[in-house]
C-alpha positions in Angstrom: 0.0 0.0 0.0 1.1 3.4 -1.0 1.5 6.3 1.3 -1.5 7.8 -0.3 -3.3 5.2 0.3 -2.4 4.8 3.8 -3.2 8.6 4.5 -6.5 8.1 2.8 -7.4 5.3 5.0 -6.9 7.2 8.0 -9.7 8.4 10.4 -10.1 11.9 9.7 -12.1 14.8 11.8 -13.6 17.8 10.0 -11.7 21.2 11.1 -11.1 25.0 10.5 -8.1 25.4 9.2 -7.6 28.9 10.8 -10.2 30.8 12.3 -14.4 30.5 11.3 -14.4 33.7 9.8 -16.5 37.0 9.7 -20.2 35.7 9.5 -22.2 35.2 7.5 -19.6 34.4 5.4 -17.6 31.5 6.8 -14.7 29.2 5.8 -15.2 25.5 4.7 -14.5 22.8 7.3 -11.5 20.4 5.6 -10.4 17.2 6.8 -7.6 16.6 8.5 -6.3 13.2 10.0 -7.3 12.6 13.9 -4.9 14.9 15.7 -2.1 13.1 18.4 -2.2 15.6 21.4 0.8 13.5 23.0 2.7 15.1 21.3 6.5 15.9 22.9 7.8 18.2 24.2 4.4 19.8 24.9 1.7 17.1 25.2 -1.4 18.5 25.3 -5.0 17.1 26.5 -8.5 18.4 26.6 -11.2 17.8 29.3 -14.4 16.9 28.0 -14.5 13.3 26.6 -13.3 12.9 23.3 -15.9 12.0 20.9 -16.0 9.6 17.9 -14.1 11.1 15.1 -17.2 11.4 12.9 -17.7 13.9 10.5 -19.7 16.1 13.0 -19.6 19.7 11.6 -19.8 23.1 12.8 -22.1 23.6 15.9 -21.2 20.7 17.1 -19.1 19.8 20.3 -17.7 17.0 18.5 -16.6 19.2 16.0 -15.3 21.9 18.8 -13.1 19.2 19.9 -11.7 18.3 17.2 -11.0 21.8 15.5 -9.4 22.2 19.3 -7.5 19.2 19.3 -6.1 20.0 15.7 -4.6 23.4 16.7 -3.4 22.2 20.1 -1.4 19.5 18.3 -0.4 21.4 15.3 0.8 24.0 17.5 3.1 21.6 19.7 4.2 20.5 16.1 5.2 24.1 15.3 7.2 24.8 18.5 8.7 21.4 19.4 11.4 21.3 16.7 12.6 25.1 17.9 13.1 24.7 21.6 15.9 24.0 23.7 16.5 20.0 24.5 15.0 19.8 27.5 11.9 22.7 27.6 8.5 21.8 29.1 5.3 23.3 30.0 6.1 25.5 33.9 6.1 23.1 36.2 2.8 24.5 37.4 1.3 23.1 34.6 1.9 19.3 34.9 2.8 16.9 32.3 0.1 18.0 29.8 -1.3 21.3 28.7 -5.6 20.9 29.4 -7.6 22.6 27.8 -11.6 23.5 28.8 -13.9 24.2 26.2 -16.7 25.5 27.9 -15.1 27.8 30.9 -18.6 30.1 31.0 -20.8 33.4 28.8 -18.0 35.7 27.5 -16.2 36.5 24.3 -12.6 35.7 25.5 -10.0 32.8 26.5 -7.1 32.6 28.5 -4.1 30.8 29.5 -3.3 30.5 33.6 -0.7 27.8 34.9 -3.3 25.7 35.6 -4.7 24.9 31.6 -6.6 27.0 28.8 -9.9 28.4 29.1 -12.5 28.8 26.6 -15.6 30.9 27.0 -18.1 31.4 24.1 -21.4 33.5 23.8 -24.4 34.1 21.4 -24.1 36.9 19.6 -27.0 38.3 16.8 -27.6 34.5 16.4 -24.8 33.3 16.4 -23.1 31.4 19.0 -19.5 32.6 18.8 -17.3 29.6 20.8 -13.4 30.6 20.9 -12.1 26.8 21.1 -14.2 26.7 17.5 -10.9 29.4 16.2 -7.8 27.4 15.4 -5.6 30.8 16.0 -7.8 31.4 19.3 -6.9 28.2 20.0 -2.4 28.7 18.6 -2.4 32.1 20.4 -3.5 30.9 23.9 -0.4 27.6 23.4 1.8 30.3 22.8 1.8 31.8 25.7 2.0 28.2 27.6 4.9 27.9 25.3 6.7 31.1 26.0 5.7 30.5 29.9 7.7 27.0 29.4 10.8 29.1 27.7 10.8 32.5 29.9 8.8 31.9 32.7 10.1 35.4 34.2 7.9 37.0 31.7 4.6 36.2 33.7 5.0 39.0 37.0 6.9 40.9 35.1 5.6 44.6 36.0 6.2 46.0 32.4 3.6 46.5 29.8 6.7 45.9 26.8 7.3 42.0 28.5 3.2 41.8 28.6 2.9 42.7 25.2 5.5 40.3 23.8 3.4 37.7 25.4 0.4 38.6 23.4 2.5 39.0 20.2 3.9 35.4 20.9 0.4 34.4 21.1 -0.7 35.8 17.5 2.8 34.9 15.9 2.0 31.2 17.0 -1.0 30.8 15.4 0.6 32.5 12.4 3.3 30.3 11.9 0.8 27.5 13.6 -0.8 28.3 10.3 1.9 28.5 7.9 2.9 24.9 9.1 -0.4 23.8 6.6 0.7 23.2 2.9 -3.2 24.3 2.3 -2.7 27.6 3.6 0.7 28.2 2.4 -0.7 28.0 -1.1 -3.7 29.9 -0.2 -2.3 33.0 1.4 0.8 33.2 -1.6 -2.2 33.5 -3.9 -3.8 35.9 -1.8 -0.9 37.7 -1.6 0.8 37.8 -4.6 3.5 37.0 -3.2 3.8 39.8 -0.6 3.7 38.3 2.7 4.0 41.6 4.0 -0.1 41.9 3.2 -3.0 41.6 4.8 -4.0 37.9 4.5 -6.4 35.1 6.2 -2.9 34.2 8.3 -2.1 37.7 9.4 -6.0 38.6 10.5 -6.5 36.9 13.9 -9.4 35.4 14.7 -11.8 36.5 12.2 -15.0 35.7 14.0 -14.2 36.5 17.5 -13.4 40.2 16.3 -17.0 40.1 14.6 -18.7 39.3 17.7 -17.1 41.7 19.8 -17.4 44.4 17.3 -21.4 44.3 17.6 -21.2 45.6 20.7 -18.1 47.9 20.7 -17.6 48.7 17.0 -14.0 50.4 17.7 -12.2 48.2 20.0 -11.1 45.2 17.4 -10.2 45.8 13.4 -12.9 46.4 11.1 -12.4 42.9 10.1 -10.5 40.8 12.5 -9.3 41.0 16.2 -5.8 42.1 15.2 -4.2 41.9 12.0 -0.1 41.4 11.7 -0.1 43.2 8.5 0.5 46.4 10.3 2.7 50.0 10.6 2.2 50.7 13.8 5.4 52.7 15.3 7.1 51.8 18.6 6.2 54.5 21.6 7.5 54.3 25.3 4.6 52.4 26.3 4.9 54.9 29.7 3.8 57.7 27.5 1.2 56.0 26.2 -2.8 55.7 26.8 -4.1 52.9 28.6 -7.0 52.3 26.8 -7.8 54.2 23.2 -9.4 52.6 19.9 -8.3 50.0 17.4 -6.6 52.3 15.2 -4.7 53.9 17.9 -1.5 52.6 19.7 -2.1 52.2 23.3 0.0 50.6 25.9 -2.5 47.7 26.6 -0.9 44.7 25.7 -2.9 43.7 23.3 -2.7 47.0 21.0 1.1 47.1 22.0 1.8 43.7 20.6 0.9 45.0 17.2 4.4 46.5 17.3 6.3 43.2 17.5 4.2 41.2 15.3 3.7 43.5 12.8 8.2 43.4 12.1 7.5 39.7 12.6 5.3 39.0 9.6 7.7 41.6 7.6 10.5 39.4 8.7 8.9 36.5 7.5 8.4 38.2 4.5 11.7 39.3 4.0 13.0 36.1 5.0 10.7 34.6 2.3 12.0 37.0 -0.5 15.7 35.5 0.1 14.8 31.7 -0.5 15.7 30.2 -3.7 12.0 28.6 -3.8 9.7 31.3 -4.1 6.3 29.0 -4.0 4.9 27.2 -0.7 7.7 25.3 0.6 10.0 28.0 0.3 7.5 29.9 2.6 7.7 26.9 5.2 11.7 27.6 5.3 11.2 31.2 5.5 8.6 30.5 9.1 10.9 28.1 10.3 13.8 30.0 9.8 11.9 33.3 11.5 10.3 30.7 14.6 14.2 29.5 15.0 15.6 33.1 15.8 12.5 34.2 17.6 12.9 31.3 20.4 16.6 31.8 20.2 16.1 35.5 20.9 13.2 34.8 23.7 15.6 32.4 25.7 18.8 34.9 25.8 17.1 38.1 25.5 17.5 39.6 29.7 14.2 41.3 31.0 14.8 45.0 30.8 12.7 47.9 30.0 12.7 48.8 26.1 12.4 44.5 26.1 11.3 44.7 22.4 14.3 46.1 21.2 16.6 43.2 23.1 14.8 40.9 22.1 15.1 42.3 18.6 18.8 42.5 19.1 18.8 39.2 20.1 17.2 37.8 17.1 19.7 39.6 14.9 22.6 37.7 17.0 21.2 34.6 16.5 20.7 34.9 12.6 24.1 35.6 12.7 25.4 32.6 15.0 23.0 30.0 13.2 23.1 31.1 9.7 26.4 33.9 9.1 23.8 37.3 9.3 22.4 35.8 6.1 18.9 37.5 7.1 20.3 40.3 8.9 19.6 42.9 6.7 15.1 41.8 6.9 16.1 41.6 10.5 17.4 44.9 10.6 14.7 46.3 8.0 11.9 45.1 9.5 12.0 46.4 13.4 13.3 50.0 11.9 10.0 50.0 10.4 8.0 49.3 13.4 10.8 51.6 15.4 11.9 48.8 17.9 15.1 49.7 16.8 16.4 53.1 16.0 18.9 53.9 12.9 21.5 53.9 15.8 20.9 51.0 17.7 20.6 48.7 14.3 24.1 50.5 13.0 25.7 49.7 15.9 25.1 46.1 16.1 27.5 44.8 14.1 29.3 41.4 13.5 32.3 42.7 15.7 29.8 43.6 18.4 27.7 40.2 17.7 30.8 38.0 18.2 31.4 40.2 21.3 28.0 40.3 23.1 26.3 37.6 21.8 29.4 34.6 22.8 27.5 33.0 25.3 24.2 33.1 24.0 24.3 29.3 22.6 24.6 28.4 26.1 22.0 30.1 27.3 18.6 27.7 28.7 15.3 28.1 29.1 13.4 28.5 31.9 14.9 29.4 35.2 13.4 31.1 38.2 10.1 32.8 37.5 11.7 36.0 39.5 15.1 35.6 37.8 16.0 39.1 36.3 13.7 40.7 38.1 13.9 43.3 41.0 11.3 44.3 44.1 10.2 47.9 43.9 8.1 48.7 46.3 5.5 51.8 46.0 3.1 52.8 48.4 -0.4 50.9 48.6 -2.4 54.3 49.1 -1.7 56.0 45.7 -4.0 52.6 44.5 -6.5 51.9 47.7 -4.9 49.4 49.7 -3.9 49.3 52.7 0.0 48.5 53.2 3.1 48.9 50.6 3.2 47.2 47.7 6.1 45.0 46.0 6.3 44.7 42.4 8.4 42.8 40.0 10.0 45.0 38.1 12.4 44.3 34.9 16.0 44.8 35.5 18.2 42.1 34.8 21.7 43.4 33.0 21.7 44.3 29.6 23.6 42.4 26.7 23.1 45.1 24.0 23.3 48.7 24.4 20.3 49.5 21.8 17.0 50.9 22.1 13.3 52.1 20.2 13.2 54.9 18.1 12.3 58.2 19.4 9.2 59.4 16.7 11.1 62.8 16.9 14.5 60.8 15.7 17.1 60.0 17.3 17.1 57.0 20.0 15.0 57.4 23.1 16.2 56.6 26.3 14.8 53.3 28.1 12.7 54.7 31.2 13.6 53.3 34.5 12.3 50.0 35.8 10.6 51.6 38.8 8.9 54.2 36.5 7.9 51.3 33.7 6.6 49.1 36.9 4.8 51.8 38.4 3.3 53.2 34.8 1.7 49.2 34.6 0.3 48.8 37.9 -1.6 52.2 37.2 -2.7 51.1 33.9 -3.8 48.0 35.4 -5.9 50.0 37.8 -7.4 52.3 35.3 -8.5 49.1 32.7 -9.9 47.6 35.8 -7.9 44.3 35.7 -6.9 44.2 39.1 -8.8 42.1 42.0 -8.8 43.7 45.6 -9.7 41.3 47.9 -12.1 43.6 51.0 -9.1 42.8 53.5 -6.5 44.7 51.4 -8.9 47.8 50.4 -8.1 51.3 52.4 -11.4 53.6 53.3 -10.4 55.1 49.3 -10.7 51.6 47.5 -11.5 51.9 44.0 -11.0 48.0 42.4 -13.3 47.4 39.6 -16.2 45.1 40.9 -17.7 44.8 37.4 -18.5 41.2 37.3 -18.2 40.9 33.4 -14.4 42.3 33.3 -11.7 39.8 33.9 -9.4 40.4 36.4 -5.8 39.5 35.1 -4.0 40.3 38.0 -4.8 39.9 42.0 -3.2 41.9 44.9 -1.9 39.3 47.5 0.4 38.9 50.8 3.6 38.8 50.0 5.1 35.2 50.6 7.3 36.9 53.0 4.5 38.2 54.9 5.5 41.9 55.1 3.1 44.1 52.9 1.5 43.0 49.7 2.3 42.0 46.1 0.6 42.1 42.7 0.8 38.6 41.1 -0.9 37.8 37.5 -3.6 35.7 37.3 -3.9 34.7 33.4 -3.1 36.3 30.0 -6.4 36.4 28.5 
């Protein structure tokens, strides 16, 4: 028997490739063979009862398993081959990464040490379920997967290290996506090409972003959550907004992201342009290739303030240990663009400087302590209605480049302090009402957000020394 012939003998479950899509006009469930969710490094599971795989369709929750199990083992597929020898899930995790597909009424999901959550809702008739979204499914396993390489990420008081979460999130489902031979052919028709454009892998989660835009018609994209095909220009997120429409940058992580993944998609682009093959399999090498550096850079890069930039730095050290800086000029290109890096800071990292700096970085590993890099700053609990001092974790582990964002004005700004950058986040925490209070740590002044229907992301807590109080996250939602 042929391989063919094998492969179509195999069970198969129908799936979204991606995402559902804007209604009413939705994509075509395909099949796919039944996914493996043992898959290693990151084995996966879900919690309801697997069903038969049948060709149950849309609407279904045998089909919302499946299209969940598909993206939860295509994304361990995606990442596994990149990592470290050695990475798993944060030990708070356990063996296997659970997903719930039913966590409750809301237009969200989330990732918390202790699995993925799911909600869905009903919204103008239709019933919107985020486990039914393959990238919904990809961004929420990023951030397990970026929690498994830098765990120090996750109390990290700074809205830059919050924000690279998020873009983690949307870049996994991208190259989640890109890992299909379908969509590889799909998007370079869509495209032309120009992976730099707007295409059914750079819009996130199509159909979620419908939903929510009944209700608040300027707090997604017109038609998607967030779309990597971008320009959005790197700000001090200290000087930024905390809240503000689509179109606007703010410094809520979500909007911030934007920055990072949109130079991601153009280095994947650019990455593209410099393969021999220009068709669908050179667009696998170009993701790979751009995955490769971005775990490389993730692992090494320390936790500062202006993170995007090191990390960006980073990235362009490892092209250059892995491959001779034979992408370093779409490396270079691309975060210019999106001002992550200024003229300067780009110039000045050269091979000399690589060979210098970047020496140990091969021997860097994953994971480590989930407060390593990070200091205690401690700011007083009245300025935010509670009742004693409060210790944050802010980012100041020692820098390995000397580089920085652009200043819009030109010129290279100056990275603010790490008390300042944790302080600026724990008040924009406040003022998007993300932080739970509990009634024993609220002064007479206590202004925490009781509004049911807002998640709380992060909690105020005794500290586990048991002198004053802390802010710990929750979940990245």
């Amino acid at each position: 028997m042929t391989v063919q012939q094998q492969q179509a003998t195999m069970p198969t479950v129908l799936v979204y490739e991606d995402d559902p899509g804007n209604p009413p006009l939705v994509n075509t469930p395909v099949p796919h063979p039944v996914p493996q969710l043992d898959t290693q490094p990151f084995p996966t599971a879900i919690a309801e009862a697997a069903p038969q795989p049948d060709s149950a369709g849309p609407g279904t929750e045998a089909f919302r398993y499946w299209v969940t199990a598909d993206a939860l083992s295509r994304a361990s597929r995606t990442w596994g081959p990149l990592v470290p020898a050695g990475t798993q899930w944060h030990p708070m995790v356990g063996r296997a990464l659970t997903a719930h597909l039913n966590a409750g009424d809301d237009l969200n999901a989330f990732y918390d040490r202790r699995g993925l959550w799911f909600f869905r809702r009903t919204v103008a008739g239709v019933t919107v379920a985020a486990c039914e979204s393959n990238e919904v499914v990809e961004h929420e396993t990023g951030h397990a997967i970026l929690d498994a390489l830098r765990p120090q990420l996750f109390n990290a008081a700074s809205a830059e290290a919050a924000a690279l979460h998020e873009a983690f999130g949307d870049i996994s489902a991208l190259l989640s996506s890109l890992g299909l031979e379908s969509l590889r052919i799909a998007v370079l028709a869509e495209t032309q090409g120009d992976l730099e454009l707007s295409s059914r892998v750079s819009r996130m989660a199509e159909q979620l972003g419908w939903a929510i835009r009944q209700g608040h018609p300027n707090a997604v994209d017109r038609d998607c959550l967030r779309n990597l095909s971008n320009s959005f220009f790197y700000r001090d997120p200290v000087e930024l907004s905390p809240n503000g429409p689509a179109s606007t940058l703010t410094s809520e992580p979500h909007s911030f992201s934007r920055v990072f993944s949109g130079a991601f998609l153009k280095i994947v682009a650019g990455i593209f342009r410099q393969q021999d093959l220009q068709d669908q399999a050179g667009l696998a090498a170009a993701a790979e290739i751009a995955g490769q550096l971005l775990v490389d850079a993730v692992v090494a890069a320390p936790v500062v303030s202006a993170y995007y930039a090191q990390v960006a730095g980073h990235m362009i050290a490892a092209d250059q240990r892995r491959n001779g800086g034979k992408y370093g000029q779409s490396l270079r290109s691309a975060f210019i663009r999106h001002g992550i890096l200024s003229l300067d800071a780009a110039a000045s990292i050269t091979e000399p400087e690589l060979a210098r700096r970047g020496a140990g970085m091969a021997e860097v590993t994953p994971g480590g302590g989930d407060d390593e890099g990070l200091t205690a700053v401690t700011v007083h609990g009245a300025t935010y209605g509670v009742t004693q001092a409060l210790t944050l974790s802010a980012p100041a582990a020692e820098r390995r480049f000397g580089i920085a964002g652009s200043d819009p004005a030109g010129g290279t700004l100056r990275p603010a302090d790490p008390e300042r950058v944790a302080a600026s986040y724990l008040e924009d925490l406040f003022r998007r009402g993300r932080v739970h209070v509990p009634e024993e740590h609220r002064s007479d002044v206590a202004f925490s957000d009781d509004n049911p229907s807002r998640l709380k992301t992060h909690q105020i807590t005794r500290s586990s020394t048991g002198e004053g109080l802390t802010l710990v996250r929750k979940c990245f939602d």
